[in-house]
KOLTIBA-665517 format. One record per residue (C-alpha): x, y, z. Coordinates in Angstrom, 1 decimal. Each point is the difference from the previous one (the first is absolute). Example, Ala and Ser with C-alpha at 12.3 -4.5 7.8 and 13.67 -1.06 7.14 Angstrom:
BEGIN
SITE        x        y        z
SITE     12.3     -4.5      7.8
SITE      1.4      3.4     -0.7
This chain:
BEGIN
SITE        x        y        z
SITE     15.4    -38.7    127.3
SITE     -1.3     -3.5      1.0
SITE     -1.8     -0.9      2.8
SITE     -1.4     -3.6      1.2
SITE     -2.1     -1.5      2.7
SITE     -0.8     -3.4      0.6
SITE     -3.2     -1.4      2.5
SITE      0.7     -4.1     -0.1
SITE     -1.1     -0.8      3.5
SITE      1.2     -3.6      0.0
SITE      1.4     -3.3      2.6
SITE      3.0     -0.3      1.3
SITE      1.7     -3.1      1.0
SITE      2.9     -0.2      2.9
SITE      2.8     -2.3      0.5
SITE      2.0      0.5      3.0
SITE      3.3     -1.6     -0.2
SITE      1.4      1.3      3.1
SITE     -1.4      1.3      3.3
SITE      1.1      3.7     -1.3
SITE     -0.3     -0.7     -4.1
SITE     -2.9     -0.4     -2.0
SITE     -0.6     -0.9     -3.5
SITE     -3.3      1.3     -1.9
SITE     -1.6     -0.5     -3.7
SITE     -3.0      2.1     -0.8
SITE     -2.7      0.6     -2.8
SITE     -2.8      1.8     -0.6
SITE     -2.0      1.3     -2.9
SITE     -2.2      4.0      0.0
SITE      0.4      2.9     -2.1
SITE      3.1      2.5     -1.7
SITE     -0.3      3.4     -0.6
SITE      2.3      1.7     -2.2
SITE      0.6      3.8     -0.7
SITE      1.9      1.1     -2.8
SITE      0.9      2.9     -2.8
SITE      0.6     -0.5     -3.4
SITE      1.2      2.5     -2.0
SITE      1.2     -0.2     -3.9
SITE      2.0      2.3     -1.7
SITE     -0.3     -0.2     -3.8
SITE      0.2      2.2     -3.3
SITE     -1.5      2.6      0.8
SITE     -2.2     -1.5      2.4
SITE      0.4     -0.3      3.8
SITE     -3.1     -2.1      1.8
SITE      0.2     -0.5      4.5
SITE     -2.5     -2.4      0.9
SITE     -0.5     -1.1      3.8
SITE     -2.2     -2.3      2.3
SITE     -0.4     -2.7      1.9
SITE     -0.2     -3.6     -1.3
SITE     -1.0     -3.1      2.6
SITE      0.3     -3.6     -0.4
SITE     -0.7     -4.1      1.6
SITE      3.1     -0.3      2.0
SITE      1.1     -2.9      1.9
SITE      3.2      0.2      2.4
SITE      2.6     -2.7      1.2
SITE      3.3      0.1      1.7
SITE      1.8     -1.0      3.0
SITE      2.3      1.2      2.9
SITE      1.8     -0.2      3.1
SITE     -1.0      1.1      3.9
SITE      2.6      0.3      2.5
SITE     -1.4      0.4      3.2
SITE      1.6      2.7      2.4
SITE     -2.0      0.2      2.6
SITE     -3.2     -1.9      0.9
SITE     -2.1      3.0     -1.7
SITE      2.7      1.0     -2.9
SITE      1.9     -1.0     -2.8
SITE      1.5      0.6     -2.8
SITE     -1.6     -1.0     -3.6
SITE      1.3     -0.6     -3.4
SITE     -1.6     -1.0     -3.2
SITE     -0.8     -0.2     -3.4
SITE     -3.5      0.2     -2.1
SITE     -1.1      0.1     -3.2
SITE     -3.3      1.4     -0.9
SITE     -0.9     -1.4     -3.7
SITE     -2.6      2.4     -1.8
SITE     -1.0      0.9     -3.5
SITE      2.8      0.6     -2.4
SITE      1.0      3.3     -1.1
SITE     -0.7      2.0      3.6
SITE      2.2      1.0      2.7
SITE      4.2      0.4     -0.2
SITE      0.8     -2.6     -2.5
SITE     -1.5     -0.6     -3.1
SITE     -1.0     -3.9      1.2
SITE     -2.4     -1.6      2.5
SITE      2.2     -0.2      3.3
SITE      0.8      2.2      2.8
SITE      2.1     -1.0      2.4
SITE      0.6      2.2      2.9
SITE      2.6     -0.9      2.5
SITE     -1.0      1.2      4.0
SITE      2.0      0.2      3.2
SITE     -1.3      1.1      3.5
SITE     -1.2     -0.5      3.5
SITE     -3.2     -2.6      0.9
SITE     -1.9      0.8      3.1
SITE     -1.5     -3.0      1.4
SITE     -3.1      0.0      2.9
């Protein structure tokens, strides 16, 4: 079992291109933490190791806002956080992480 959390508190950058459709790039650059268990099974031998292993990570990506309402709408978009290799789901430096859901704005 794997876990993964990112902190990159970062900028982002809006473009609308309609009074109802926005288009956004963002970055930002913090920390990864990464949780996972090893175990080997060899002759004769079998070894489980676990623990937590954290990282520099920075984070970029873009997405689209449709506004709903003048306090909702509906997000889409795509990241990356880049870390250390060898830690989280794959055995290279990206993560991306695709996200959909509801803004609230004030």
């Amino acid at each position: 079992m794997q876990t993964g959390i990112y902190f990159t508190p970062g900028v982002r950058y809006n473009l609308t291109v309609h009074n109802r459709v926005a288009l956004y790039g963002m970055g930002g650059a913090g920390i990864a933490a990464f949780h996972q268990d090893y175990s080997y099974v060899g002759k004769g031998i079998v070894t489980v190791t676990t623990g937590w292993s954290t990282s520099f990570a920075v984070a970029f990506g873009g997405g689209l806002d449709f506004r709903c309402t003048r306090l909702i709408s509906l997000r889409g978009e795509l990241r990356d956080f880049v870390s250390r290799k060898g830690l989280g789901l794959t055995d290279g430096r990206t993560h991306p992480v695709f996200g959909f859901g509801m803004g609230f704005h004030w």
